[in-house]
C-alpha positions as CSV (number, residue, x, y, z in Angstrom):
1,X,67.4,73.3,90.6
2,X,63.8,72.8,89.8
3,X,62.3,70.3,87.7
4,X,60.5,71.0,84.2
5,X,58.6,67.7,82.6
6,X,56.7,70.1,79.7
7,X,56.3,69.5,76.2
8,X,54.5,72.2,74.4
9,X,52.3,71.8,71.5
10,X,54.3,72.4,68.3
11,X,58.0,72.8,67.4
12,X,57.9,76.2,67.7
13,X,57.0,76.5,71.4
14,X,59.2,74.1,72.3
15,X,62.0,75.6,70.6
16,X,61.1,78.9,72.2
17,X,60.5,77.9,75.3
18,X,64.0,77.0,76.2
19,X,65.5,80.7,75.1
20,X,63.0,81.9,77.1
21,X,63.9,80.3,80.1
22,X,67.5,81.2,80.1
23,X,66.3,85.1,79.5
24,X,64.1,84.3,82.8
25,X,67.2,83.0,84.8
26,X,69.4,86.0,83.1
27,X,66.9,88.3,84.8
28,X,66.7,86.4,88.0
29,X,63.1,85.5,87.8
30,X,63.5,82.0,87.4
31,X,65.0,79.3,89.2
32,X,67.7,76.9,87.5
33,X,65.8,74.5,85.7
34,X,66.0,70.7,83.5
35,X,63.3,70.5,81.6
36,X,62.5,67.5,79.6
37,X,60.5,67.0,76.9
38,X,59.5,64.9,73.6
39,X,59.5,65.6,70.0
40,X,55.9,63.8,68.3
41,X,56.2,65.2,64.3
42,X,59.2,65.7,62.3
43,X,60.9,69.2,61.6
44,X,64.3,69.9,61.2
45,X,66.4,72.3,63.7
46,X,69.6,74.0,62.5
47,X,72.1,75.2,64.8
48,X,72.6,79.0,64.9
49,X,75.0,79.7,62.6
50,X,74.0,76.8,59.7
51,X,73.3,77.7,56.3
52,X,69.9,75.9,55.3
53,X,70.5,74.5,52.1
54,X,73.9,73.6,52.5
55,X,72.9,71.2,55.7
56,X,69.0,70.8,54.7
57,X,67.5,68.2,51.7
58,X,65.0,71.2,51.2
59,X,62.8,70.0,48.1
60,X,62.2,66.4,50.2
61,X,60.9,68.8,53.4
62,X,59.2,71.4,51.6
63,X,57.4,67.8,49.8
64,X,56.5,66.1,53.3
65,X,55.9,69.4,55.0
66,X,58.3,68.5,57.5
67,X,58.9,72.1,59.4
68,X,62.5,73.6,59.1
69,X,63.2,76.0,62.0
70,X,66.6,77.6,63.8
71,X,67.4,77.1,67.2
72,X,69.1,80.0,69.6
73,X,72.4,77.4,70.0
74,X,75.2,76.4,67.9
75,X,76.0,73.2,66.8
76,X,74.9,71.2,63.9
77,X,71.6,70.3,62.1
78,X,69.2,67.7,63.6
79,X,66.4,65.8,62.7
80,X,63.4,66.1,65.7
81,X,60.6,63.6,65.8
82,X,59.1,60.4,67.4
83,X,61.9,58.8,69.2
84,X,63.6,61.8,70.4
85,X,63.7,62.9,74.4
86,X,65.2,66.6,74.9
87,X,66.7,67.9,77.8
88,X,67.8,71.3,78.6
89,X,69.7,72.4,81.4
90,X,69.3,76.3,82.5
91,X,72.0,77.2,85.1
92,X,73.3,80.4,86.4
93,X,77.2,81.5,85.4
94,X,78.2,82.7,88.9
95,X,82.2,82.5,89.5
96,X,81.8,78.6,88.8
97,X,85.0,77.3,86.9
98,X,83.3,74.6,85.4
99,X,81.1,77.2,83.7
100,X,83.7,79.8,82.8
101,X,83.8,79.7,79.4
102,X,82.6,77.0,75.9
103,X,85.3,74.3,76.7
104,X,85.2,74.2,80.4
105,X,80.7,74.2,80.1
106,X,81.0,71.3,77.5
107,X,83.5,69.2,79.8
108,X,81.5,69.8,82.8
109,X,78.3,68.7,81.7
110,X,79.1,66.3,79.2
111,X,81.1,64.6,81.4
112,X,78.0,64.4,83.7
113,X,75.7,63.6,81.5
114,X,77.9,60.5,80.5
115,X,78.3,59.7,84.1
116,X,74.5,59.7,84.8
117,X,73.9,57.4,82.1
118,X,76.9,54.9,82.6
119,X,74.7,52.6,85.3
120,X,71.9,52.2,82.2
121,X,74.3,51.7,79.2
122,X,77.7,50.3,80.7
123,X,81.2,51.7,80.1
124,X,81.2,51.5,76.5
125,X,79.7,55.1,76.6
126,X,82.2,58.5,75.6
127,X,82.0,61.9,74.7
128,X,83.3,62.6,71.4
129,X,83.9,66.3,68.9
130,X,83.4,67.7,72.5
131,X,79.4,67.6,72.5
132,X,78.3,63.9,71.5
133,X,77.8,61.3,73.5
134,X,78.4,57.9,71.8
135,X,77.8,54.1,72.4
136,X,80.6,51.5,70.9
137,X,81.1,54.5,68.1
138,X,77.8,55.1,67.3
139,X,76.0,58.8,68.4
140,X,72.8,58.5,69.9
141,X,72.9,62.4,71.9
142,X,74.1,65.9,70.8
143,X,74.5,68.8,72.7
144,X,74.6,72.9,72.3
145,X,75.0,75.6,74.0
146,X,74.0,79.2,74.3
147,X,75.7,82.0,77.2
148,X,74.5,85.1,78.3
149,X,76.2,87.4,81.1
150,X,74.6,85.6,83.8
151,X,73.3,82.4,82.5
152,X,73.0,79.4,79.9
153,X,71.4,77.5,78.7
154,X,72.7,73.5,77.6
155,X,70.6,71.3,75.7
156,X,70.5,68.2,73.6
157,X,68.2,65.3,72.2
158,X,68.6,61.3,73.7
159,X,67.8,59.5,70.1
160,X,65.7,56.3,71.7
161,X,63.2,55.5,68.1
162,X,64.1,58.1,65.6
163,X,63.8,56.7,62.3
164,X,67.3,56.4,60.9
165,X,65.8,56.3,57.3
166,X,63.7,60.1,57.7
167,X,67.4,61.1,58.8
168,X,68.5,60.3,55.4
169,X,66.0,62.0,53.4
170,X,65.7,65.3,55.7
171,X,69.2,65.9,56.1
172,X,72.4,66.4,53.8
173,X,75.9,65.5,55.1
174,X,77.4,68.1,57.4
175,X,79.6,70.6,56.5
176,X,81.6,70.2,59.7
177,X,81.8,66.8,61.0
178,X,83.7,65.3,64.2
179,X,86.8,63.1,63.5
180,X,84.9,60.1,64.8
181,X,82.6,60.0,62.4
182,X,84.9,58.9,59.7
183,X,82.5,60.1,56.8
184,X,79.9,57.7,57.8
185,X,76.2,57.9,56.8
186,X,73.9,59.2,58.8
187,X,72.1,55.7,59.1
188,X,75.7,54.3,59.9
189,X,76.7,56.8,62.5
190,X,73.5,57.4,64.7
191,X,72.0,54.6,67.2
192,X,69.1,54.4,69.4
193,X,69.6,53.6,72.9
194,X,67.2,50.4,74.0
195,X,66.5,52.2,77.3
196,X,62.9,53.7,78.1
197,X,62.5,57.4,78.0
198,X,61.7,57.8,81.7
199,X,64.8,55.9,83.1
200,X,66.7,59.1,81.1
201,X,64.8,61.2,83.0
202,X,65.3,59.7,86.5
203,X,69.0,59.4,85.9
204,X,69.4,63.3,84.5
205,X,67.2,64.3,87.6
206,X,69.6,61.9,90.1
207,X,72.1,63.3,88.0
208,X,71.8,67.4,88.6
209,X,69.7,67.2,91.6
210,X,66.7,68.7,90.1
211,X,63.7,69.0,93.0
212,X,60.5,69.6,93.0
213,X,58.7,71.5,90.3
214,X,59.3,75.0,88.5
215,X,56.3,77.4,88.7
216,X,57.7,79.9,86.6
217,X,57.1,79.0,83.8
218,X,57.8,81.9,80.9
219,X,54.9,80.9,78.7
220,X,54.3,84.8,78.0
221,X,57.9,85.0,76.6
222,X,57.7,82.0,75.0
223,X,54.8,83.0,72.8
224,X,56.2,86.3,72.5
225,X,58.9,84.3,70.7
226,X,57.2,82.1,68.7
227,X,55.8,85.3,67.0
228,X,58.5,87.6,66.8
229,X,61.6,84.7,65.6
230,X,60.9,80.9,65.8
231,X,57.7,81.3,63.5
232,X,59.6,83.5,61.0
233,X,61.2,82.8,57.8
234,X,63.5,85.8,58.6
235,X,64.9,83.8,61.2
236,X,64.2,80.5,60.1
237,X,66.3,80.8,57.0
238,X,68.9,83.9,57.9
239,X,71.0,82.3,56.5
């Protein structure tokens, strides 16, 4: 597995970047990868299958021009900006078990995330509704992921400075909600981790044994991307 620090320069590109990575290592033109990289402006991100203005405080974007765009994984609607560190893990299927199908992918990696963090944050540290990671209750990651035939692609956000108060405004409650969140706020249910960005990176690198650096970088398919869906209101707001 190689190792991708890259942060492109808007939303979109990030965004885009990851599908086109796992379409890279679905064709067998790229290495397995972890990429890391930072959010610098707000815009929102719904998951796949998310219906804008049910999860989305529209007018109060639309008013502070904070972007609203759709990612290519499931899961639920997120707030991106200063304070949050994304990772995304590309890796091939092959006959692995752990990798078999949604609940074994989620188990695997979650369960190694939490391990790779454990030695930063002590043991107070779980995985809860099957793709958080939480600290005494509180979320401060969530996860998604998206499968092809050969590959997938795994990613989530390390909250480490996001404002809890722009949460509020950007986002409505969620439609679906894991039982541990108990109806909370979002400012009551979220935390950010008092751990520097790069120790996250050394232990998710420890962690998968990412090494050395990954120089194919799709940035072709990435803008091809950007323009044909992540720049698009037909895919922004399908639904």
């Amino acid at each position: 597995m190689k190792f991708l620090p890259l942060t492109l320069p808007s939303p979109e590109e990030n965004l885009a970047c990851d599908e086109a990575l796992l379409d890279a290592v679905e064709q067998g033109k790229c290495d397995e990868v972890l990429r890391v990289w930072n959010a610098f402006s707000y815009f929102v991100v719904v998951g796949y299958s998310n219906r804008v203005e049910t999860e989305v405080n529209v007018p109060f974007c639309k008013s502070q021009g904070v972007p609203i765009l759709r990612r290519c994984t499931g899961g639920g609607t997120i707030l991106q900006g200063p304070g949050c560190l994304n990772y995304s893990l590309v890796l091939r299927i092959g006959d692995s078990a752990s990798l078999a199908n949604i609940t074994r992918t989620n188990e695997y990696i979650m369960g190694r995330n939490r391990d790779a963090l454990v030695p930063l944050l002590g043991p107070n540290l779980r995985v809860e509704g099957h793709t958080d990671l939480s600290h005494d209750g509180l979320k401060f990651s969530g996860n998604a992921q998206k499968r092809k035939l050969k590959a997938l692609l795994f990613h989530g956000t390390f909250l480490l400075g996001l404002d809890p108060g722009m949460v509020e405004q950007t986002l409505r409650m969620p439609s679906k909600e894991p039982g541990y969140r108990a109806n909370r706020s979002h400012r009551d249910f979220i935390v950010n981790l008092e751990v520097p960005s790069h120790q996250i990176d050394r232990a998710l690198v420890k962690e998968w044994a990412a090494q050395g650096a990954l120089n194919q970088v799709p940035l072709e398919s990435t803008g091809r991307l950007v323009k044909e869906k992540y720049s698009r209101n037909e895919w922004n707001f399908k639904f």
